[in-house]
C-alpha angles and dihedrals in degrees: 000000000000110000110216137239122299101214108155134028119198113188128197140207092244088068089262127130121199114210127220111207122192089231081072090264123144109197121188112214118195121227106185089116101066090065081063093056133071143195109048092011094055093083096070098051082093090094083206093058088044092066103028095056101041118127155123119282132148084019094288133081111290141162111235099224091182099043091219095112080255107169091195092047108058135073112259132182121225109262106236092044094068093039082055102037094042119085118220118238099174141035117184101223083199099068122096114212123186 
């Protein structure tokens, strides 16, 4: 399976992040698990960080640290990780995907 495009991260207050995908998909992935992590992640228990610094980078969704737009400095989530672990909680029936 190909997994498509990440194009658009919206994050939440409740440590959540919906996923805009370019086959039509919105996936929800949930980020409760970063306020149980240091070191690098602790930078993002600030709830405020965590929104504020949500984006795509690397072609993921990533938190630009620098805020430098930096793809080596920020902190990214594999890809797939985030496809498989999301749920998706839209499917646009008007996209055609080849």
């Amino acid at each position: 399976m190909i997994r498509p495009g990440l194009f658009q991260v919206v994050p939440t207050d409740n440590y959540s992040v919906y996923l805009y995908y370019d086959n039509g998909e919105i996936r929800e992935y949930d980020c409760k698990w970063i306020l149980k992590k240091d070191g690098i992640f602790s930078v993002l228990h600030n709830k405020e960080d965590f929104v504020q610094l949500c984006t795509v980078m690397n072609g993921t969704l990533a938190w630009d640290i620098s805020e430098r737009r930096d793809p080596y400095n920020c902190i990214d989530i594999c890809p797939d990780t985030i496809y498989k672990e999301s749920k998706r909680v839209f499917k646009d029936p008007l996209k055609i995907t080849a």
